[in-house]
C-alpha distance (Angstrom), angle and dihedral (degrees) to the residues before:
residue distance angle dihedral
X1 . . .
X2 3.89 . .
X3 3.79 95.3 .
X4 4.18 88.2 45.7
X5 3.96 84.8 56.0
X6 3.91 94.5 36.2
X7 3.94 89.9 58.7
X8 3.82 100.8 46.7
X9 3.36 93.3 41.0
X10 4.09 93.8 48.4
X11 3.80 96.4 40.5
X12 3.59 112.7 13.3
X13 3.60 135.4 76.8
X14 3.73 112.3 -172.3
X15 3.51 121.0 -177.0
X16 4.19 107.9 -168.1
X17 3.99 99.3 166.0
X18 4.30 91.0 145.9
X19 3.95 126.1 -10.5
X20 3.79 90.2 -86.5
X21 3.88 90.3 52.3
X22 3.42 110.1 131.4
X23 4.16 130.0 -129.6
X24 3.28 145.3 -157.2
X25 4.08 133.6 -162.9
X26 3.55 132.9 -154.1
X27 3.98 115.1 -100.1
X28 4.17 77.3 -123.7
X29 3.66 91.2 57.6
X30 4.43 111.1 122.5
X31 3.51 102.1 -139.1
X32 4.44 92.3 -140.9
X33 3.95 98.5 -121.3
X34 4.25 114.7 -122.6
X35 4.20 85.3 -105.1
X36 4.39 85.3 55.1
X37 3.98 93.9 40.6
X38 4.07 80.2 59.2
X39 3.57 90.6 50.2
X40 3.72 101.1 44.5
X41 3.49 99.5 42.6
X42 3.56 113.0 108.2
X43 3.52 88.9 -151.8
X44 4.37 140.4 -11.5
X45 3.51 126.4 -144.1
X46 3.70 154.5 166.1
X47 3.67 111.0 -119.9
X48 3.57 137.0 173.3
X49 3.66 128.1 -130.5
X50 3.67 106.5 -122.5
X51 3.48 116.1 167.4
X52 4.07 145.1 -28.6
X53 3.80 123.8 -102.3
X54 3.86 118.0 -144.3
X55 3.85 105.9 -149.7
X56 3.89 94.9 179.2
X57 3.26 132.9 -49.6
X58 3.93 102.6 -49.0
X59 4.41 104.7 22.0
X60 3.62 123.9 78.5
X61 3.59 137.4 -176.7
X62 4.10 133.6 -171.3
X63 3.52 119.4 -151.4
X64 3.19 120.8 -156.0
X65 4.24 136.1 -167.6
X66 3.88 118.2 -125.7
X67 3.73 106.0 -130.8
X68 4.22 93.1 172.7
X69 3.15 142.5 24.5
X70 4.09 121.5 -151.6
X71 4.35 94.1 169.0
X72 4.02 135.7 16.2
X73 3.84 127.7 -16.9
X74 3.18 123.4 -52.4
X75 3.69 137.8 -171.7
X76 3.86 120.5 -113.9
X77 3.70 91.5 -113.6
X78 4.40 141.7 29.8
X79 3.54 129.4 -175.5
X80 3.99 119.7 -150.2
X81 3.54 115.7 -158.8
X82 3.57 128.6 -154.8
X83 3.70 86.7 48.6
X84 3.67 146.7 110.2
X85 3.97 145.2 -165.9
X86 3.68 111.9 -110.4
X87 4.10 149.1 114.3
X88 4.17 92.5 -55.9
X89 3.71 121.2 -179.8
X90 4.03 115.9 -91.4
X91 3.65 121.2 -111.0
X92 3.55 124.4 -108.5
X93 3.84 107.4 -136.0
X94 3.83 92.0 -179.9
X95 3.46 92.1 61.4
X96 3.69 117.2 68.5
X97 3.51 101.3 166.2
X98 4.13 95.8 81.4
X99 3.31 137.9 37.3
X100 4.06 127.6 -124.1
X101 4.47 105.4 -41.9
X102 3.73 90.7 -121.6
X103 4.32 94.4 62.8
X104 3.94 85.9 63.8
X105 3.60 87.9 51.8
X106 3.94 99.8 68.5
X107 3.46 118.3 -66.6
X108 3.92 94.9 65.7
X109 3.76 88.5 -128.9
X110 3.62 136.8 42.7
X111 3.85 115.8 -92.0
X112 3.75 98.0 162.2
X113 3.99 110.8 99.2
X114 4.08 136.3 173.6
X115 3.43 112.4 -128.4
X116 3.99 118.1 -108.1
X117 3.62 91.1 15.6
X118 3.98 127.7 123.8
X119 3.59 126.3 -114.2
X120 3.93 126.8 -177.3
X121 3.98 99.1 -130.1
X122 4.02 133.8 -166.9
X123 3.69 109.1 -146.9
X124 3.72 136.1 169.6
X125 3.76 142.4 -171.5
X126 3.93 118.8 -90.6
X127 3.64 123.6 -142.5
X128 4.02 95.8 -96.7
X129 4.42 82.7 53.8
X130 3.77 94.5 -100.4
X131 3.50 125.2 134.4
X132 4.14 122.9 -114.9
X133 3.65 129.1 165.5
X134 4.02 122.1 -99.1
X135 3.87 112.6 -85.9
X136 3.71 104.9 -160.1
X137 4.01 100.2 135.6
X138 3.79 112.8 -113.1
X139 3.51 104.1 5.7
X140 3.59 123.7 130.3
X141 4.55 95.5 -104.1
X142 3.63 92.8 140.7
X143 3.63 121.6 23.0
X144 3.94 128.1 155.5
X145 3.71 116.4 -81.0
X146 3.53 114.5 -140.8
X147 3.75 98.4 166.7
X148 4.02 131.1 -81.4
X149 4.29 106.4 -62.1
X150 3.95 91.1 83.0
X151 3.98 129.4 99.8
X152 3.36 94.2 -120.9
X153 4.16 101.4 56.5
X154 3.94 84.0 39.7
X155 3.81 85.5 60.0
X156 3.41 96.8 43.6
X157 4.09 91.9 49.4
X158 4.34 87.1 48.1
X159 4.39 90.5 51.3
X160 3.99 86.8 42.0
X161 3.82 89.7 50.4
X162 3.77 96.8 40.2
X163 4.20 93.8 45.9
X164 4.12 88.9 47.2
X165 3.99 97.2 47.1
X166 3.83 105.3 33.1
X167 3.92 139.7 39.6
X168 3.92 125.1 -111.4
X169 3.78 97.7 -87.7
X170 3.72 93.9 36.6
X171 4.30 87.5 60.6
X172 3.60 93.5 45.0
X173 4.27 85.5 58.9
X174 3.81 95.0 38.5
X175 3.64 83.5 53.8
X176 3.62 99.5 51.6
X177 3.60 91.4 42.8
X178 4.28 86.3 55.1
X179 3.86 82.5 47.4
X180 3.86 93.3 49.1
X181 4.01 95.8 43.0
X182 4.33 101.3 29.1
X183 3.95 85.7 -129.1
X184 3.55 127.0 112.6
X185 3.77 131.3 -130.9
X186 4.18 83.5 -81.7
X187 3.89 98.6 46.1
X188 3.93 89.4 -104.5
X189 3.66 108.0 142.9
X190 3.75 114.5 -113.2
X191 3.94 127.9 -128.7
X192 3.98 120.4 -121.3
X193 3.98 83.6 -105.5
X194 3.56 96.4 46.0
X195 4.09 91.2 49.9
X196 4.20 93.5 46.1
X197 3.67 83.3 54.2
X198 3.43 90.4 63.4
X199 3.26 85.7 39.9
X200 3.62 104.3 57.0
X201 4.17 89.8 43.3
X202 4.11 86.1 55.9
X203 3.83 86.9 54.9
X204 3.42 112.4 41.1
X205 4.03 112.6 91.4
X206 3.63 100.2 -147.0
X207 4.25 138.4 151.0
X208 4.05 93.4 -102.8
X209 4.12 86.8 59.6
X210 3.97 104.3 110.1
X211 3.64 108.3 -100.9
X212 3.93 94.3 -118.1
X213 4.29 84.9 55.6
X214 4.17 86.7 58.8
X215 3.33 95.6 39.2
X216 4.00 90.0 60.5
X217 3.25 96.9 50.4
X218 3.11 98.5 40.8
X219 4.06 84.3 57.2
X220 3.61 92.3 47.5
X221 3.65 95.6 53.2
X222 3.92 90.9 53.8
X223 4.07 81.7 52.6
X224 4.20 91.1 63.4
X225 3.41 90.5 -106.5
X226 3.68 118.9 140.4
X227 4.19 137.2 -137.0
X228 3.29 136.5 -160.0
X229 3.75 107.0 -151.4
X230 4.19 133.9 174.4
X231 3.23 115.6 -51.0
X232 3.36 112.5 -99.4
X233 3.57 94.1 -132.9
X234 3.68 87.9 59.8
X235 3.97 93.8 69.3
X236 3.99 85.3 59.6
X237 4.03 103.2 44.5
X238 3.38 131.4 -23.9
X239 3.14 117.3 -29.2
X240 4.27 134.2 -154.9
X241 3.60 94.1 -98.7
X242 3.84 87.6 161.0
X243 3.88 90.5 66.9
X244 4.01 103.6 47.5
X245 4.06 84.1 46.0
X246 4.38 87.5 58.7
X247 3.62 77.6 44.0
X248 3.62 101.7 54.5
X249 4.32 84.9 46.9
X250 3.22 91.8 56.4
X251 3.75 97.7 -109.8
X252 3.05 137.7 142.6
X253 4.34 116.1 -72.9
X254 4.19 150.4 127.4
X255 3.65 99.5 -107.7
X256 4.17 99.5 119.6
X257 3.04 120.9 -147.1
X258 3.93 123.7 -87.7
X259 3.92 119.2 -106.0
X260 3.58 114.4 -120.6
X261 3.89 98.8 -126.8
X262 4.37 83.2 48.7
X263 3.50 84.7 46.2
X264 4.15 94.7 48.6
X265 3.51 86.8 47.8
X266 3.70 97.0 54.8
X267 4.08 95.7 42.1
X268 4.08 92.9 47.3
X269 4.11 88.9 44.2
X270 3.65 90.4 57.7
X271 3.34 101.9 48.3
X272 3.58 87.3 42.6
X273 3.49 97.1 54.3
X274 3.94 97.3 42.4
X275 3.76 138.7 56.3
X276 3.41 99.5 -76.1
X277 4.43 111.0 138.4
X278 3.76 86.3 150.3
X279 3.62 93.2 73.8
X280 3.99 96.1 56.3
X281 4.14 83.3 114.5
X282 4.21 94.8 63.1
X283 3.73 85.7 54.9
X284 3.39 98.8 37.6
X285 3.58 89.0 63.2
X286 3.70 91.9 43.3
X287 3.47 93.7 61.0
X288 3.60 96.9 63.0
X289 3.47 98.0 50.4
X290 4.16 125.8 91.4
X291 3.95 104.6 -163.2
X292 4.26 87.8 75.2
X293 3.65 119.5 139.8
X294 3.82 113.2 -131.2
X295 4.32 91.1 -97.5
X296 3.65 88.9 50.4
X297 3.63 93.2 48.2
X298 4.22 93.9 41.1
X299 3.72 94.1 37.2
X300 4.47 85.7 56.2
X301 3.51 91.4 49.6
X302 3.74 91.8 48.0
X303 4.26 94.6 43.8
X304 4.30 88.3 50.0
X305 3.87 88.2 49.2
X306 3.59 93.9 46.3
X307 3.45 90.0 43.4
X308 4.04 110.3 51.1
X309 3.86 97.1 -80.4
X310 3.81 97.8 91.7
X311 3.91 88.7 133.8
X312 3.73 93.0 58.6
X313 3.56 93.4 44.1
X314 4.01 91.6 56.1
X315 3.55 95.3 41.0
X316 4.29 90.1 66.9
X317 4.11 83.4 42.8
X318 3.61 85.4 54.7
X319 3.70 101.7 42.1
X320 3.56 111.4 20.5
X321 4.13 102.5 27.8
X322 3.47 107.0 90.7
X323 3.83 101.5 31.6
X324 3.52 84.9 58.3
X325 3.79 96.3 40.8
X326 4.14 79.9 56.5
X327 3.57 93.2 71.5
X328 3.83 103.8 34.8
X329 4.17 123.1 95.4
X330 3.54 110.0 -106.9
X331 3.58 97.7 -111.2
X332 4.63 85.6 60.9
X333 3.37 92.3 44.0
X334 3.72 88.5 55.2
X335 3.89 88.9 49.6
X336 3.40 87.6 43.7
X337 4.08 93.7 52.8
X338 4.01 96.2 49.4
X339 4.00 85.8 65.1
X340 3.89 92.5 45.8
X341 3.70 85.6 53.1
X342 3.88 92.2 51.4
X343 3.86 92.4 38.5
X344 4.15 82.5 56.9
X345 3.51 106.3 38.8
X346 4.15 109.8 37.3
X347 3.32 119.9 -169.5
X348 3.73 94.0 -36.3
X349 3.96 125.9 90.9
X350 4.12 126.4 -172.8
X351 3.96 94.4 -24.3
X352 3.78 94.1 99.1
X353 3.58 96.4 -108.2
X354 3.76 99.6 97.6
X355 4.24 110.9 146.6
X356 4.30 89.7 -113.8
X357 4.30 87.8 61.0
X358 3.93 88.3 49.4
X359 3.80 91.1 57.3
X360 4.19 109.9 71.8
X361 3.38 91.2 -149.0
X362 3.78 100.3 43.2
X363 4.02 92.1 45.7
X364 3.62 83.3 57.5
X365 3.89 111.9 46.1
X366 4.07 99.2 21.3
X367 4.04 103.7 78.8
X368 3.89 81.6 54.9
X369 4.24 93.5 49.6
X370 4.17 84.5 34.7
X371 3.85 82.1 67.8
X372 3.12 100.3 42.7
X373 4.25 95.1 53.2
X374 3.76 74.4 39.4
X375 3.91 91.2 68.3
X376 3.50 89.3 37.1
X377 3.38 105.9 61.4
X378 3.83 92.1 45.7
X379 3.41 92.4 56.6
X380 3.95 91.9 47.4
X381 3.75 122.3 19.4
X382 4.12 96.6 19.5
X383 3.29 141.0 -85.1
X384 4.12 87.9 -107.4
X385 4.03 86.1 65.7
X386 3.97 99.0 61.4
X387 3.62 117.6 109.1
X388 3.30 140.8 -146.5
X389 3.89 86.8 -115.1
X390 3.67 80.4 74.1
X391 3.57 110.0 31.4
X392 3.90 101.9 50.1
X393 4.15 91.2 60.5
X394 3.62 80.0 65.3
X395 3.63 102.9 80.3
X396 3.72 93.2 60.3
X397 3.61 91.0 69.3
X398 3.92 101.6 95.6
X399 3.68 108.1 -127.0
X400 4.85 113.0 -166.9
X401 3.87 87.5 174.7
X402 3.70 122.5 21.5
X403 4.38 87.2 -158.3
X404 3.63 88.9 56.5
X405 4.41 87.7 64.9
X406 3.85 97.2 26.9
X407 4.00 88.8 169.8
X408 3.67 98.5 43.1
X409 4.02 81.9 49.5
X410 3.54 95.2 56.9
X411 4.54 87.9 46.2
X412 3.40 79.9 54.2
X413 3.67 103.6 60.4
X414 3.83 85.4 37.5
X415 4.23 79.0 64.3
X416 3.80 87.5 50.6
X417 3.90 85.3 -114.6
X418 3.85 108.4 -168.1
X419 3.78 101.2 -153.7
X420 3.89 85.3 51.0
X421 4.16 98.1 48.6
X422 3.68 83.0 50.1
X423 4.05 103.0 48.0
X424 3.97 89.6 42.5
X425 4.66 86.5 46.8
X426 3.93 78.1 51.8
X427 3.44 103.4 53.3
X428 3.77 100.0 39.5
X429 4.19 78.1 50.5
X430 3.94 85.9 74.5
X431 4.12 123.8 78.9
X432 2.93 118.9 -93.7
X433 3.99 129.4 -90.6
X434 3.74 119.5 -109.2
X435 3.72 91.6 -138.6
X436 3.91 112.9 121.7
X437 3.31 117.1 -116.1
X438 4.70 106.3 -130.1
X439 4.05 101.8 -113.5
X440 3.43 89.8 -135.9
X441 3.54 108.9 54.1
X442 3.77 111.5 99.6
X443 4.04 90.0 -164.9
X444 3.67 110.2 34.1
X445 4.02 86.0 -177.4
X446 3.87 92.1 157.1
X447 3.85 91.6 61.5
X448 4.00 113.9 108.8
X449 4.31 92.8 -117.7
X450 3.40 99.2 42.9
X451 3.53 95.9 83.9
X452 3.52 107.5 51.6
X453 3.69 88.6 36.0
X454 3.90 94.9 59.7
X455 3.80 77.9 43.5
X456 3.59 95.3 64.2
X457 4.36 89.4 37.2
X458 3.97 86.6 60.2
X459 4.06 98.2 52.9
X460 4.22 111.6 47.7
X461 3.85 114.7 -154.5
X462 3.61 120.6 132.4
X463 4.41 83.9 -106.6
X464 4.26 82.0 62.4
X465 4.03 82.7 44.6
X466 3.74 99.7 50.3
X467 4.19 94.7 38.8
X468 4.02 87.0 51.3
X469 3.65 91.8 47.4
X470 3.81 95.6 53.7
X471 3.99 84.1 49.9
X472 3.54 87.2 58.2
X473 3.84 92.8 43.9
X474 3.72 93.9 53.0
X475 3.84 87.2 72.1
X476 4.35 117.8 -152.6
X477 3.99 116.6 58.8
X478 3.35 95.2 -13.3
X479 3.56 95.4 56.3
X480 3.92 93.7 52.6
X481 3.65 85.8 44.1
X482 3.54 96.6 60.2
X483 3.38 92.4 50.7
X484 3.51 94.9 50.6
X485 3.67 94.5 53.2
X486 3.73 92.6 51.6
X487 3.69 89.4 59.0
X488 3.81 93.8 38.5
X489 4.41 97.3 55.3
X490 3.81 101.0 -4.0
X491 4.08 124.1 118.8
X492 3.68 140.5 -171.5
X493 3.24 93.2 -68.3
X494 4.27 96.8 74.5
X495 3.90 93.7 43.1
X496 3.62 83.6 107.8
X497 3.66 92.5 53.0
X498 3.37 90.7 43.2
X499 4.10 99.1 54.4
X500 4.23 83.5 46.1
X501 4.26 85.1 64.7
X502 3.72 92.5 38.4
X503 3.87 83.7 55.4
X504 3.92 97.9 47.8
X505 3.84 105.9 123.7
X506 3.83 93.1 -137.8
X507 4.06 98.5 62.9
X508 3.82 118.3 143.8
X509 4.23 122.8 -143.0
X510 3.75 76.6 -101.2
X511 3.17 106.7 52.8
X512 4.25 93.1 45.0
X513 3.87 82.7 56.7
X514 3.62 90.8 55.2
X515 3.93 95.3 41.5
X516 4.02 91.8 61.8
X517 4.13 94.8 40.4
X518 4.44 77.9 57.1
X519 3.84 88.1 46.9
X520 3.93 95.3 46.3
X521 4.08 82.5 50.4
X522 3.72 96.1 50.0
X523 4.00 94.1 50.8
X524 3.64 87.6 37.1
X525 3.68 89.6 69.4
X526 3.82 91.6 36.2
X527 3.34 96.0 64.5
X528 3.61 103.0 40.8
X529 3.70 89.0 51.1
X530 3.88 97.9 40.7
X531 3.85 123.5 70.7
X532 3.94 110.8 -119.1
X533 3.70 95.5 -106.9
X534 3.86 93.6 59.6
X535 3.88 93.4 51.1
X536 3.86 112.7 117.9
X537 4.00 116.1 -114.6
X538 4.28 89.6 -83.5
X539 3.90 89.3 -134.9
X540 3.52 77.6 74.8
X541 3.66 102.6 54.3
X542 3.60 121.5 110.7
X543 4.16 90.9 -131.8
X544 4.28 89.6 48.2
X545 4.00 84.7 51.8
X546 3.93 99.4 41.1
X547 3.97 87.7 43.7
X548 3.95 90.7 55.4
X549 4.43 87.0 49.4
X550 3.68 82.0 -109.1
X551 3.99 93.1 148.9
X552 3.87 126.0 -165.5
X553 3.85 101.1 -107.1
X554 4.03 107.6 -116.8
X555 3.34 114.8 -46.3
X556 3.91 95.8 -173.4
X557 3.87 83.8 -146.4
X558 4.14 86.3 157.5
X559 3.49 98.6 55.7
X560 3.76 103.3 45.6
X561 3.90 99.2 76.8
X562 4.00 91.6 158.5
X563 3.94 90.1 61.4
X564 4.02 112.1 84.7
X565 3.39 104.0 158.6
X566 3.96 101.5 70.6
């Protein structure tokens, strides 16, 4: 489903290499609530763990036989990949606050399955009409099935009922009237799990809310009054469901209230980020106003591109973006920047179908403005906090002479250009020059190598780490010059490179001196970019140990050609 892809795409990143792959989400990521995984899925079934699939020697899939069908039409058989037949941990279907123990242990969702059990699995159509299970990170898709008498099938049964017999608004007041009362839609008395279920779905402010629901509160928060929504840790791991459902009753609890600009941000995010046309007025009026914070100004821009009105939406990014960027902190304008990027790249990423190169007028005039946010933001926020959103528009700028730009060179190579990794493996091909290089200058950017060498600083593969080495290993200018480049563009990533060429054997008073101003660059950047609590012990740190003469023994970096990966 396009909303399905819209959300994981927007707000989660999911790494699944193996089944014990971990991931991560976004602390913007909407946790769907059980009532919503209902609703999305295109269909729910019973299914029975047959047998595992060996894709090579590292990928595995389970495929698994539907037996049952509770919603839509599903095929007789689905494969799950990234998974595997073994002892997995049971459900708990008492417990509806969490999802399966093994998704909070990595993989965000379970992928561990005993074969010729039953599981109670979400699945939906892809875009080529197959069938795939829901991906929403720790949510309960595939649970154990141990038969109807549980709170968890009795919940699904009630949101099946409610979804096939009333509209959206209509379940959202059946459900508060089963919240009010602790009966269900059949006078059955419901558990404490079942009614903080309901609970946590009347809380959460998320895109699959009816429109009419957002628009309400969204109303009633510009009346002063206050909410006291899901907490937010509860759309990473499990939550403490228990709490908001005392809340909800009126007795007494922790939760705190929720902020109104939080709670503006949360309401205007989810109706940006669903299907929501209906609410084209809210944002209308919006738009016109001055006094906008920057997640009411980024989350308009991203409803009217979402919504038909791309065009307007570019034209403020085109007039209005970086004057206002100009007097934000750096930490707003970065906010401010993740909804441009949305705004300009839809639902698409690096398949040449980004929203900007729909528009005729954005394809034309946006690589140009790209760069220019491009220079921006390493000036401002860091060069470690440009995206791809912003980088890849780069290579449609045509480039005759890569000296000519030497900036929009370098942003080039930062986009892992190939036309620019292979002019700057060229150049540094040739002998060197016989000019001197002046002692004093910290940036000798006029010198012939420098270029291409800050070229092959700005883009890390082990080809950028082999061509920088050999600079090094020429010895004279272009030694100095690879050094300098390092410091200049280079990251984390070539500190090991770097402590190889401050343990060459051959180093000049010079050359040390140069050395530690590189290392004070590279932690420079690491600690602006890195909160405090992820910073290394410093008496570690390549810069602390160079600044106390505390030299890398020899590294013989120039007389291991074989070795590439330094």
């Amino acid at each position: 489903m396009s909303l399905t892809k819209a959300i994981i795409s927007g707000f989660v990143a999911l790494i699944a290499v193996t089944p014990a792959a971990a991931c991560s989400v976004a602390e913007t990521y909407i946790r769907p609530s059980n009532f919503e995984l209902v609703q999305i899925a295109d269909a729910i079934v019973v299914a029975r763990a047959e047998n595992e699939i060996q894709n090579g020697s590292v990928d595995r899939s389970v495929a698994f036989r539907i037996e049952a069908i509770l919603k839509g039409d599903a095929p007789d058989r689905v494969v799950l990949p990234f998974a595997s037949i073994g002892k997995p941990i049971a459900s708990d279907l008492s417990d509806l606050s969490g999802s399966n123990p093994e998704g909070h242990m990595g993989p965000c969702n379970r992928t561990t399955f005993a074969q010729a059990s039953r599981y109670l699995m979400f699945l939906e159509r892809s875009a080529d009409g197959g069938w795939r299970q829901l991906d929403f990170p720790f949510s309960r898709i595939n649970e154990d099935y141990f038969g109807e008498d549980n709170a968890w099938m009795r919940t699904v049964r009630l949101y099946l009922r409610l979804q096939r017999s009333r509209q959206p608004m209509e379940q959202i007041g059946a459900l508060t009237r089963m919240a009010e009362t602790r009966l269900d839609d059949e006078g059955r008395s419901l558990a404490d799990a079942e009614r903080a279920d309901i609970a946590d779905h009347l809380r959460s402010i998320s895109p699959w809310k009816p429109t009419a629901h957002l628009l309400d509160l969204h109303a009633r928060v510009e009346r002063g009054e206050t909410m006291t929504p899901r907490p937010a840790e509860a759309n990473g791991e499990s939550g403490n469901l228990d709490e908001v459902a005392r809340q909800l009753m009126g007795e007494t609890g922790t939760v705190s209230p929720q902020g109104p600009q939080e709670a503006r941000r949360l309401i205007l995010a989810a109706l940006a980020e669903g299907d929501h046309p209906d609410a084209l007025p809210l944002f209308e009026s919006l738009s016109a106003r001055t006094d906008l914070d920057v997640d009411q100004r980024g989350l308009t821009l991203r409803y009217f591109a979402r919504n038909g009105q791309y065009p307007r939406a570019y034209k403020w990014i085109e007039e209005r973006l970086l004057p206002e960027l100009g007097r934000m902190s750096s930490q707003d304008a970065g906010r401010l920047l993740a909804h441009v990027g949305d705004v300009q790249m839809g639902d698409h990423y690096g398949d040449g179908r980004e929203r900007w190169r729909q528009d005729p007028h954005a394809k034309v005039t946006w690589p140009e403005l790209a760069f220019a946010l491009y220079r921006y933001v390493t000036a401002t926020v860091g060069k470690d906090r440009v995206g791809g959103w912003l980088t890849d528009a780069l290579s449609d700028i045509s480039v005759s002479d890569y000296r000519a730009r030497p900036e929009l060179t370098v942003a080039l190579a930062g986009a892992f250009d190939d036309g620019v990794m292979r002019w700057a493996n060229q150049e540094l091909s040739r002998p060197q020059s016989a000019r001197s290089l002046d002692q004093s200058a910290l940036e000798p950017q006029k010198h012939h190598d420098m270029l291409p060498l800050r070229v092959l600083a700005s883009a890390w593969s082990d080809e950028s780490i082999s061509a920088l080495r050999r600079a090094f290993c020429d010895g004279g200018e272009r030694r100095k010059l690879a050094i300098l480049a390092l410091g200049q563009e280079g990251d984390e990533l070539y500190e090991s490179l770097l402590e190889k060429m401050a343990g060459a054997s051959n180093l000049s008073g010079d050359e040390r001196d140069w050395l530690l101003r590189a290392a004070i660059a590279f932690q420079a950047r690491r600690v602006k970019s890195e909160p405090a609590w992820m910073a290394d012990d410093p008496k570690s740190w390549l810069v602390t140990r160079l600044a106390q003469s505390d030299w890398p023994k020899s590294s013989m970096i120039c007389s291991s050609p074989k070795s590439t990966r330094q």
